[in-house]
SETORKOL-913244 format. One record per atom (N, C-alpha, C, O): x, z, y; residue number from 1; residue in three letters; atom name. Coordinates in nm, 2 decimals. Example, Ala and Ser with C-alpha at 12.3 -4.5 7.8 and 13.67 -1.06 7.14 Angstrom:
- xx|zz|yy|seq|type|atom
- 1.32|0.78|-0.57|1|ALA|N
- 1.23|0.78|-0.45|1|ALA|CA
- 1.32|0.78|-0.33|1|ALA|C
- 1.42|0.85|-0.33|1|ALA|O
- 1.28|0.71|-0.22|2|SER|N
- 1.37|0.71|-0.11|2|SER|CA
- 1.29|0.79|0.00|2|SER|C
- 1.34|0.80|0.11|2|SER|O
//
This chain:
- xx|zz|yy|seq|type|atom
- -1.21|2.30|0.00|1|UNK|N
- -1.24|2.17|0.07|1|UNK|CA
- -1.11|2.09|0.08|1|UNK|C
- -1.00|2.12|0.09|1|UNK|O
- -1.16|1.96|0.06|2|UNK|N
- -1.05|1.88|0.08|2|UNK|CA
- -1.06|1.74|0.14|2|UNK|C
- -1.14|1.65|0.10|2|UNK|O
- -0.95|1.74|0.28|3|UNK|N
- -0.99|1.64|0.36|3|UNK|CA
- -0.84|1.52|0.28|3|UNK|C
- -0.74|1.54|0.22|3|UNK|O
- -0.90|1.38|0.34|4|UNK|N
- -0.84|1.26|0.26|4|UNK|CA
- -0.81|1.19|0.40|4|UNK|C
- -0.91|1.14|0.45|4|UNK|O
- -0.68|1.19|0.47|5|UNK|N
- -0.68|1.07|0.60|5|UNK|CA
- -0.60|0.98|0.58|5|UNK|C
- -0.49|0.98|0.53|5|UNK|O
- -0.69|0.86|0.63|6|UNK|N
- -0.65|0.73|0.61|6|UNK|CA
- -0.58|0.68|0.75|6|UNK|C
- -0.60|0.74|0.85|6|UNK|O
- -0.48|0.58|0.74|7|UNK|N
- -0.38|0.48|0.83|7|UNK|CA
- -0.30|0.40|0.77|7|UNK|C
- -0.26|0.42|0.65|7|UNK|O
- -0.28|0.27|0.89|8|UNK|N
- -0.19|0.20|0.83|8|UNK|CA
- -0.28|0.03|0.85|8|UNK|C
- -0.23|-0.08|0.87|8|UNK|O
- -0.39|0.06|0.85|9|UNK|N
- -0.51|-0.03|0.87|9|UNK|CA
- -0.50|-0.10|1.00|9|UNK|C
- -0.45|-0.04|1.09|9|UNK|O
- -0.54|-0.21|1.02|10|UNK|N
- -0.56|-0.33|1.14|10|UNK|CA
- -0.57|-0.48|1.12|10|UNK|C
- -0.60|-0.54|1.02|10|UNK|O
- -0.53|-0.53|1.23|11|UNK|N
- -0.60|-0.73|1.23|11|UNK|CA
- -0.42|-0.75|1.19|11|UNK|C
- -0.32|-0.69|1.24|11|UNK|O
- -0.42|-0.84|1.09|12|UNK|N
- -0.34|-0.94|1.02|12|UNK|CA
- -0.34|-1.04|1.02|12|UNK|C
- -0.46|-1.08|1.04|12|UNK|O
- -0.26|-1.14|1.02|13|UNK|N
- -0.28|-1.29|1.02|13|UNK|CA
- -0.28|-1.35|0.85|13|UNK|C
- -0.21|-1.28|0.77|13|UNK|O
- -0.35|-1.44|0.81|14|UNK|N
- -0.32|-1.46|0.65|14|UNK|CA
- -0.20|-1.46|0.60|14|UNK|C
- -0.11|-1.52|0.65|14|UNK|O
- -0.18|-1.38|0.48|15|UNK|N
- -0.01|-1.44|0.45|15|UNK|CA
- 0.03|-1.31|0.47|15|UNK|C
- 0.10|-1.26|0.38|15|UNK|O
- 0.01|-1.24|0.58|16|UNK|N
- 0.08|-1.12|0.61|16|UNK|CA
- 0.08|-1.00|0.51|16|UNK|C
- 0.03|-1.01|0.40|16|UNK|O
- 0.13|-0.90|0.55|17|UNK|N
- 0.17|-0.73|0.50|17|UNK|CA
- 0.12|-0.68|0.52|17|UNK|C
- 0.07|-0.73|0.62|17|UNK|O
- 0.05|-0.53|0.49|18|UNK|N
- -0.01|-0.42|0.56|18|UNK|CA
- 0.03|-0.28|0.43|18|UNK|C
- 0.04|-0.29|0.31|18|UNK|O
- 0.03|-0.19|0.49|19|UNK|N
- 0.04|-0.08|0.39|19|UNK|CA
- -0.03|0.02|0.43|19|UNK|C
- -0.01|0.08|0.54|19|UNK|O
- -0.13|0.05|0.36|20|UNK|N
- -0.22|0.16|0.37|20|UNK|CA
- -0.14|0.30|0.34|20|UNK|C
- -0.04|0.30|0.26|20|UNK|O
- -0.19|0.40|0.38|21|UNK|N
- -0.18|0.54|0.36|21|UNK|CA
- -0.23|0.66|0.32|21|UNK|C
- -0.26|0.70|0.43|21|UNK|O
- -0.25|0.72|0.26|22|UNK|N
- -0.38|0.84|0.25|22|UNK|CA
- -0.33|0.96|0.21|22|UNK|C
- -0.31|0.98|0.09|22|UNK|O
- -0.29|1.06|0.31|23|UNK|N
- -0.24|1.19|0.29|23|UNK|CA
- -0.37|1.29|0.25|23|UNK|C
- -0.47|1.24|0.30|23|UNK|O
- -0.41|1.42|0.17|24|UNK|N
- -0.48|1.50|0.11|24|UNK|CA
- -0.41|1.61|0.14|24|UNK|C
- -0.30|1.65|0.13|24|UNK|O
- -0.52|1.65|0.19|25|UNK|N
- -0.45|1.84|0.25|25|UNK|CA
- -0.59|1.92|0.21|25|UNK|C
- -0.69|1.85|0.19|25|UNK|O
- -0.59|2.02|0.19|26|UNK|N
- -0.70|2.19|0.21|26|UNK|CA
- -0.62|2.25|0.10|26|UNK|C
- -0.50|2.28|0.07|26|UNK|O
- -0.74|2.27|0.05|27|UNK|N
- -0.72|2.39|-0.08|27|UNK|CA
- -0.69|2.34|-0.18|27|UNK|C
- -0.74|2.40|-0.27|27|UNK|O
- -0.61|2.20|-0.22|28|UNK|N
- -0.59|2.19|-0.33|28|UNK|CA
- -0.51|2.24|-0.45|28|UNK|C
- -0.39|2.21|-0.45|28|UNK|O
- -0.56|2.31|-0.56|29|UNK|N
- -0.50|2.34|-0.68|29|UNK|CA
- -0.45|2.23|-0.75|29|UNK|C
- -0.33|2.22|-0.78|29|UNK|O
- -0.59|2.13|-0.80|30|UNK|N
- -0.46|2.00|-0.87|30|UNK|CA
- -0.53|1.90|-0.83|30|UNK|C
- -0.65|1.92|-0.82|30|UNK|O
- -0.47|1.76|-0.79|31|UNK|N
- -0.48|1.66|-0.77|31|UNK|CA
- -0.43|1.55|-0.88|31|UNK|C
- -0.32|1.53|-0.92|31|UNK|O
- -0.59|1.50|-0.91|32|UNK|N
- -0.62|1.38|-1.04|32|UNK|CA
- -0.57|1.25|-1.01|32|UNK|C
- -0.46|1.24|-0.95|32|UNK|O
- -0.65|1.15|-1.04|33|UNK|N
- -0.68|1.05|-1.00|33|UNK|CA
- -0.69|0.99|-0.86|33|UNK|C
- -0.80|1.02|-0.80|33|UNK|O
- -0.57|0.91|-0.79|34|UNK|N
- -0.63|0.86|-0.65|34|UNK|CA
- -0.68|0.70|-0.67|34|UNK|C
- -0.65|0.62|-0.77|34|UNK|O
- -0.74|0.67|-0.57|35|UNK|N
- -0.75|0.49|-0.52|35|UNK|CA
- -0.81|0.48|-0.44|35|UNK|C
- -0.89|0.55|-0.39|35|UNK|O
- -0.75|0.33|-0.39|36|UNK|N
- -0.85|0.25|-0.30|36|UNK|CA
- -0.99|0.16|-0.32|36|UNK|C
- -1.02|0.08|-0.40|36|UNK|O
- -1.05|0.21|-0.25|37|UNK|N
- -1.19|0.09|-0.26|37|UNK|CA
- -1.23|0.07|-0.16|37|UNK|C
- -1.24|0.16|-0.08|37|UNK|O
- -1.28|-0.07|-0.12|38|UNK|N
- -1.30|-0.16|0.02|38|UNK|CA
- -1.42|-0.19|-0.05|38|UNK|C
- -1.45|-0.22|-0.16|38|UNK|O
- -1.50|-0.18|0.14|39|UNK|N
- -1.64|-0.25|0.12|39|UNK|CA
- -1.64|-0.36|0.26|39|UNK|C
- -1.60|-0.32|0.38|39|UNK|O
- -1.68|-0.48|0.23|40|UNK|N
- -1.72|-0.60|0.34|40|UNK|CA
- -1.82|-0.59|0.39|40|UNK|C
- -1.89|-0.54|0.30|40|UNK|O
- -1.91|-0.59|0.50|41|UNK|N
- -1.99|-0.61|0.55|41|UNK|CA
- -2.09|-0.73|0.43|41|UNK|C
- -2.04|-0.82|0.37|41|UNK|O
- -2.22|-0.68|0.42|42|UNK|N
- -2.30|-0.72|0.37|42|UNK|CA
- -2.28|-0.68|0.15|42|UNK|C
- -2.36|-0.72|0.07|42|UNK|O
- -2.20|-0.64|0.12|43|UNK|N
- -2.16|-0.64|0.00|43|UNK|CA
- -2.13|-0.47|-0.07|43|UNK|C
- -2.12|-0.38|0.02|43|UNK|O
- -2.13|-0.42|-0.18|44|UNK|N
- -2.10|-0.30|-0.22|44|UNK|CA
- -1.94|-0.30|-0.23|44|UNK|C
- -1.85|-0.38|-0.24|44|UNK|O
- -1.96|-0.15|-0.20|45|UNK|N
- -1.81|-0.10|-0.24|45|UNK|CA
- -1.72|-0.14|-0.34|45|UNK|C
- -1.77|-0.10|-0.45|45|UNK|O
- -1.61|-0.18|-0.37|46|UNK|N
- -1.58|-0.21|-0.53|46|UNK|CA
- -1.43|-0.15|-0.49|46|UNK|C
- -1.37|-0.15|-0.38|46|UNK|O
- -1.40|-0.10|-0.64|47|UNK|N
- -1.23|-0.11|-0.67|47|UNK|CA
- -1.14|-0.19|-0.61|47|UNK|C
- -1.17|-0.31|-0.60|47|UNK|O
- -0.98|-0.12|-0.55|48|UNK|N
- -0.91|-0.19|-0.55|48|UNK|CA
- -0.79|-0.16|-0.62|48|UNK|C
- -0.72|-0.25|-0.67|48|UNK|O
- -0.76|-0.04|-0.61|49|UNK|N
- -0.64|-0.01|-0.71|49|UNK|CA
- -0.66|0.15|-0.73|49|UNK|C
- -0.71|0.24|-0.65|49|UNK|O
- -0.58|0.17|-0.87|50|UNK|N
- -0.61|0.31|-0.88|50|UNK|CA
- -0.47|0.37|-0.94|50|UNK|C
- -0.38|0.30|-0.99|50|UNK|O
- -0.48|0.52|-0.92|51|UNK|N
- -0.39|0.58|-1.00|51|UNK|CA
- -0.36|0.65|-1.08|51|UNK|C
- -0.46|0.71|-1.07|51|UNK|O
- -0.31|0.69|-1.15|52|UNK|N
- -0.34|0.89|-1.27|52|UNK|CA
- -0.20|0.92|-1.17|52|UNK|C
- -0.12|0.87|-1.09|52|UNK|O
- -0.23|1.08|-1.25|53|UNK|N
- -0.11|1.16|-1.16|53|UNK|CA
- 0.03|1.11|-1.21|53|UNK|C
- 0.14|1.10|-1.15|53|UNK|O
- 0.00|1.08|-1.36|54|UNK|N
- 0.14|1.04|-1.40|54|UNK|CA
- 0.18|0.91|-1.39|54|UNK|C
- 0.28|0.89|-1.46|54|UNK|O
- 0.13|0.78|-1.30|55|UNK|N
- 0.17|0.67|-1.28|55|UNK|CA
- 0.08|0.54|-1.35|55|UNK|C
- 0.09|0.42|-1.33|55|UNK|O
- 0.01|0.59|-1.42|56|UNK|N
- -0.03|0.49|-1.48|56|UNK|CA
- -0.17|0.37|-1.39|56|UNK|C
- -0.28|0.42|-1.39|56|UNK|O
- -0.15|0.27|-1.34|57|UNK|N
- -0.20|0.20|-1.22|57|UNK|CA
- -0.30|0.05|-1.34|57|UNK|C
- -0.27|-0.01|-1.44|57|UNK|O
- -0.42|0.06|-1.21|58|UNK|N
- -0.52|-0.01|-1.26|58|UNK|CA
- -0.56|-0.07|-1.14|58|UNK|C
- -0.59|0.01|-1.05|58|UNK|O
- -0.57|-0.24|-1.13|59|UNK|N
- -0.62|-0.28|-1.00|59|UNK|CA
- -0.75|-0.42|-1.01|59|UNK|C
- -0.76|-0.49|-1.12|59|UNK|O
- -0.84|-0.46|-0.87|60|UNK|N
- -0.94|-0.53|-0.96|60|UNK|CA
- -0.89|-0.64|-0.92|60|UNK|C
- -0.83|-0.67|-0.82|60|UNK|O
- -0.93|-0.70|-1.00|61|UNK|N
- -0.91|-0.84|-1.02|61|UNK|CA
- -0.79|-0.95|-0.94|61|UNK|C
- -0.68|-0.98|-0.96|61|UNK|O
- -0.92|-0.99|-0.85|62|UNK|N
- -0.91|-1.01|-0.70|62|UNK|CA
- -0.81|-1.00|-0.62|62|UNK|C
- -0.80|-1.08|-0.53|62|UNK|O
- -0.70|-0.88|-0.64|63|UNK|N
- -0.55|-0.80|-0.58|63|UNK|CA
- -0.47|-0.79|-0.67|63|UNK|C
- -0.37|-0.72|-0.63|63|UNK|O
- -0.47|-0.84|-0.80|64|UNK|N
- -0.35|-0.84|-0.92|64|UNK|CA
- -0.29|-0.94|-0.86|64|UNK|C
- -0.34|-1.04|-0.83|64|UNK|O
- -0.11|-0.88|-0.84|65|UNK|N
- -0.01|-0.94|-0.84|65|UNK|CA
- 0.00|-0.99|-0.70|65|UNK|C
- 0.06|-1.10|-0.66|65|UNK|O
- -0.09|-0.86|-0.58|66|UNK|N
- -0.07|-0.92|-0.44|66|UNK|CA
- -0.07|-0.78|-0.38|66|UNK|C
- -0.01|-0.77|-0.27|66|UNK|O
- -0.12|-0.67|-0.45|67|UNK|N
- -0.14|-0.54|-0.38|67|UNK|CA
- -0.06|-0.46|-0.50|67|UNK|C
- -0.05|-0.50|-0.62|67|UNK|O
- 0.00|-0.36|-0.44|68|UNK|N
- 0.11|-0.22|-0.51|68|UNK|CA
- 0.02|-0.10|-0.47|68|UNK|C
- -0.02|-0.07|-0.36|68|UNK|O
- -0.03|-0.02|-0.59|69|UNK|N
- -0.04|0.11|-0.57|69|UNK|CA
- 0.05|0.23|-0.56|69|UNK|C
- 0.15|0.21|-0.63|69|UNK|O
- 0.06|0.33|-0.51|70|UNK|N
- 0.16|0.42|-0.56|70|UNK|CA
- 0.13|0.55|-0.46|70|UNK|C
- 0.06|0.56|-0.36|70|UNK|O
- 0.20|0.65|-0.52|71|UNK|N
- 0.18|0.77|-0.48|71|UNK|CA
- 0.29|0.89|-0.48|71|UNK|C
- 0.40|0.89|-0.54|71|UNK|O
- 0.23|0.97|-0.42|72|UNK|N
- 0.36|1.06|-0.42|72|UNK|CA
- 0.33|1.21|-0.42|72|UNK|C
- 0.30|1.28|-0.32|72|UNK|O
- 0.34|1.24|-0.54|73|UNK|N
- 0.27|1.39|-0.58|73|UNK|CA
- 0.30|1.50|-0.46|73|UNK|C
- 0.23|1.57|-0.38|73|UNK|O
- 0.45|1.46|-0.49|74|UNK|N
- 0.45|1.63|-0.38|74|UNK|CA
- 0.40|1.63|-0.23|74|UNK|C
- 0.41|1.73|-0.16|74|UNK|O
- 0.36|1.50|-0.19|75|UNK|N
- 0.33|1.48|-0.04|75|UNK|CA
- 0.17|1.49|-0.07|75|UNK|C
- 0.10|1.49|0.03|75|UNK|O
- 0.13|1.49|-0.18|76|UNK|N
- -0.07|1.43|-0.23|76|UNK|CA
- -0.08|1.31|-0.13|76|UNK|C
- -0.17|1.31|-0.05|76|UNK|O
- 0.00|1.20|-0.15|77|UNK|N
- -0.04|1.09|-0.05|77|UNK|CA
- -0.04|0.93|-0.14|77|UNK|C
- 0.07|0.92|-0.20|77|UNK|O
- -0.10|0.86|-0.14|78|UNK|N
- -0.18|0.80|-0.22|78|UNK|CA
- -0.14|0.67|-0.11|78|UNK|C
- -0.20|0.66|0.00|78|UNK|O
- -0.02|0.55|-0.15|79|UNK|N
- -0.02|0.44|-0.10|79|UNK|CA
- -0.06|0.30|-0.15|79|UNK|C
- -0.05|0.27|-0.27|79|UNK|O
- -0.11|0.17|-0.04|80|UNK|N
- -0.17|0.06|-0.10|80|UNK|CA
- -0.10|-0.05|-0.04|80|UNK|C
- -0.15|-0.10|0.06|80|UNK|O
- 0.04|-0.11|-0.09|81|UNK|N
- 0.13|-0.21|-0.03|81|UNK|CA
- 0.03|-0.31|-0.02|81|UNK|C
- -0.02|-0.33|-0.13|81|UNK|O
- -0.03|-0.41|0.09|82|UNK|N
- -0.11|-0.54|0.04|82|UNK|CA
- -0.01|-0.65|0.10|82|UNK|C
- 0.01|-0.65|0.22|82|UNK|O
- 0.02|-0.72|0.04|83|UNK|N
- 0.09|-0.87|0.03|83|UNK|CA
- 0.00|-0.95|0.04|83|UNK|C
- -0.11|-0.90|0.03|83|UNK|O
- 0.02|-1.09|0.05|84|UNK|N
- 0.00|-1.23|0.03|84|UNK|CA
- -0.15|-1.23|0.08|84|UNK|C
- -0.22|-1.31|0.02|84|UNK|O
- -0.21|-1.15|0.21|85|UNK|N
- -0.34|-1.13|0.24|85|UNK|CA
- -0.44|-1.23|0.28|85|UNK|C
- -0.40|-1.32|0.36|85|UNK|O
- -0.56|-1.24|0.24|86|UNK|N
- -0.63|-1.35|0.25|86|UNK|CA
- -0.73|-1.31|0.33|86|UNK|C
- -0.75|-1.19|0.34|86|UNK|O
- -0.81|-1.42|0.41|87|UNK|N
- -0.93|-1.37|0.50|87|UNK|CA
- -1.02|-1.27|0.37|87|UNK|C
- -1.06|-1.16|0.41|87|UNK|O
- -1.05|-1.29|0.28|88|UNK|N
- -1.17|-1.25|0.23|88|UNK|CA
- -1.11|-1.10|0.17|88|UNK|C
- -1.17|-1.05|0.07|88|UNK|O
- -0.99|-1.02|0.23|89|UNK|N
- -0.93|-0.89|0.16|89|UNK|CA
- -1.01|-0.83|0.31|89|UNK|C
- -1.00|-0.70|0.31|89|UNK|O
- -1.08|-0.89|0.42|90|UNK|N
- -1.08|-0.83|0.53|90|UNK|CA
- -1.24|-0.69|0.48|90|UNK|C
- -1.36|-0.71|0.44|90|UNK|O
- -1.21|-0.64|0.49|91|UNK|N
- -1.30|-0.49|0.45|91|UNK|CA
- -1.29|-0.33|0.50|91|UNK|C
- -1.18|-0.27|0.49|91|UNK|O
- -1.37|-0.29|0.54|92|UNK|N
- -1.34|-0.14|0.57|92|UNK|CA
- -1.26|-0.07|0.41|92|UNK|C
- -1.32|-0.06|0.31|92|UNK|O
- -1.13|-0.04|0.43|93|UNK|N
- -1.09|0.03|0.26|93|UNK|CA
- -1.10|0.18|0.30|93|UNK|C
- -1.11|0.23|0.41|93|UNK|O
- -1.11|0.25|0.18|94|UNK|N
- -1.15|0.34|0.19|94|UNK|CA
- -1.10|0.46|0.05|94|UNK|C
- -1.16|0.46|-0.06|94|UNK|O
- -0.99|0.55|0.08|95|UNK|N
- -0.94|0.62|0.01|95|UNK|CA
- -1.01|0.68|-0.10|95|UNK|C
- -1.13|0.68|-0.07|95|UNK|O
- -0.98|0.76|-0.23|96|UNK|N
- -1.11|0.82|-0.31|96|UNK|CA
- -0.93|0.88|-0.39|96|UNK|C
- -0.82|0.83|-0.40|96|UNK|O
- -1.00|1.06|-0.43|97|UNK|N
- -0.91|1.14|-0.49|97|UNK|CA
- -1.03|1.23|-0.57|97|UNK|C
- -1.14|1.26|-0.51|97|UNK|O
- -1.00|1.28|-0.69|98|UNK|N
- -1.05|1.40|-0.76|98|UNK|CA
- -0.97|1.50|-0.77|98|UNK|C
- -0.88|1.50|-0.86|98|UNK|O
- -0.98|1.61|-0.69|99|UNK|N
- -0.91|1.72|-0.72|99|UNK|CA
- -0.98|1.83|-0.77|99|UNK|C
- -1.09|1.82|-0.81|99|UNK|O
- -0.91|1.95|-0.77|100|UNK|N
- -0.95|2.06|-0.79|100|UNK|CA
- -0.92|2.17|-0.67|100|UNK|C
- -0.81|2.20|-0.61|100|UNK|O
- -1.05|2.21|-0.65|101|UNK|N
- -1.01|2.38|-0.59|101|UNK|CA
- -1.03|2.47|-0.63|101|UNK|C
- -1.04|2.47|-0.75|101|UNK|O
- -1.05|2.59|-0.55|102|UNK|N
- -1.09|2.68|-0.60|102|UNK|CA
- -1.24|2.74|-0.63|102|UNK|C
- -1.29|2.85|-0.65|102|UNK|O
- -1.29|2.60|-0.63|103|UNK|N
- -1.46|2.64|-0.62|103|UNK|CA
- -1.46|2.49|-0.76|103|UNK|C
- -1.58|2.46|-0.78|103|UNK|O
- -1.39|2.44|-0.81|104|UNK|N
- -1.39|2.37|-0.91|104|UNK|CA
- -1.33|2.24|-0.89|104|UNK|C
- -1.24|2.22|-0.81|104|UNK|O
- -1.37|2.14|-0.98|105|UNK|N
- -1.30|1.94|-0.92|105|UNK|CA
- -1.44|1.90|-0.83|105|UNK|C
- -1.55|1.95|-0.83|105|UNK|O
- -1.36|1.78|-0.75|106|UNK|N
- -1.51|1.71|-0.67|106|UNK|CA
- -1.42|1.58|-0.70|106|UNK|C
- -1.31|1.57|-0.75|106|UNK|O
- -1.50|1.48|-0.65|107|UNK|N
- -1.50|1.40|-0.61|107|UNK|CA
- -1.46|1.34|-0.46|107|UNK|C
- -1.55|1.26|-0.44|107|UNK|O
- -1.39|1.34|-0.35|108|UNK|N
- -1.38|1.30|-0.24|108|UNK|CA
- -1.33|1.16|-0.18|108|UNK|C
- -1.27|1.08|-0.26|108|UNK|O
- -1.35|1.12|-0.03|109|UNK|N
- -1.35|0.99|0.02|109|UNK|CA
- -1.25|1.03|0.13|109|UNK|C
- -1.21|1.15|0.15|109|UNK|O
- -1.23|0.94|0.20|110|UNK|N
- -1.18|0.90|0.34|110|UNK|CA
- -1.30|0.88|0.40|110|UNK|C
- -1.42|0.88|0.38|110|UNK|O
- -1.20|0.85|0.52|111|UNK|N
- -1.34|0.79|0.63|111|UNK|CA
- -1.36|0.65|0.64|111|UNK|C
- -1.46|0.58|0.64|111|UNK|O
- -1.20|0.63|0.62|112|UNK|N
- -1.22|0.45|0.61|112|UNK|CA
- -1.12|0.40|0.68|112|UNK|C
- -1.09|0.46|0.78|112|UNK|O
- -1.06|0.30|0.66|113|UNK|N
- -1.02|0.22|0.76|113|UNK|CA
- -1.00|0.06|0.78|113|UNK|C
- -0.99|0.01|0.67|113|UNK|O
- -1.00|-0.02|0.87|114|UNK|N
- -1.07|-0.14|0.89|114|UNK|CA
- -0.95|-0.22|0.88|114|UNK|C
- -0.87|-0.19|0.96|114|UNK|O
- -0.93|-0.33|0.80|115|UNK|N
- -0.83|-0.44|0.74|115|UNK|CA
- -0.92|-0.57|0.79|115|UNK|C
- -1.02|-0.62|0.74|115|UNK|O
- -0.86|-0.60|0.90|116|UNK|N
- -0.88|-0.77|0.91|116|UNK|CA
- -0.79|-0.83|0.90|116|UNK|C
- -0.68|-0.79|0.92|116|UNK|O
- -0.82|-0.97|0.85|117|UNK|N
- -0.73|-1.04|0.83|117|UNK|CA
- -0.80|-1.21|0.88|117|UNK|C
- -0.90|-1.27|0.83|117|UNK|O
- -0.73|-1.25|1.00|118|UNK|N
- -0.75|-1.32|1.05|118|UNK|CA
- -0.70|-1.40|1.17|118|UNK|C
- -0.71|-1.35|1.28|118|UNK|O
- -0.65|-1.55|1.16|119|UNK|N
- -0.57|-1.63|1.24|119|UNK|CA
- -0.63|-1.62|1.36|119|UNK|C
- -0.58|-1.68|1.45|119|UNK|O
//
């Protein structure tokens, strides 16, 4: 099993900084792919930035050239710089990693955490 905890999340003013967090701890053998994905109230989940183990970063749309992914293998922690923040980035985000244990790969989430952004 493998738990995913999220921080770093809260109320912002537009314009502002925030840096998200997501440390991964249990039984992990190997750790794939991490990212962020934020859901708004009334709207589906979508991408916000992603990682591979070796660096290689993919972000949607929306947060190109305002949010930094990055990560840090030997800690399994999975970071989301957001810059230049606008009311409409305000969303529960929400961490996502594929590892492996010893019972095979899954798929896992965070719990979440809540990004407002608002004067």
């Amino acid at each position: 099993q493998v738990q995913l905890v999220e921080s770093g999340g809260g109320l912002v003013q537009p314009g502002g900084s925030l840096r998200l967090s997501c440390a991964a701890s249990g039984s992990i053998v190997n750790m794939y792919g991490m990212g962020w994905y934020r859901q708004a109230p009334g709207k589906q989940r979508g991408l916000v930035a992603a990682i591979t183990r070796v660096g290689n970063r993919g972000y949607g749309d929306s947060v190109k050239g305002r949010f930094t992914i990055s990560r840090d293998n030997a800690k399994n922690t999975v970071y989301l710089q957001m810059n230049s923040l606008k009311q409409e980035d305000t969303a529960v985000y929400y961490c996502n990693a594929a590892a492996s244990t010893d019972r095979g790969p899954f798929n896992y989430w965070g719990q979440g955490t809540q990004v407002t952004v608002s004067s």
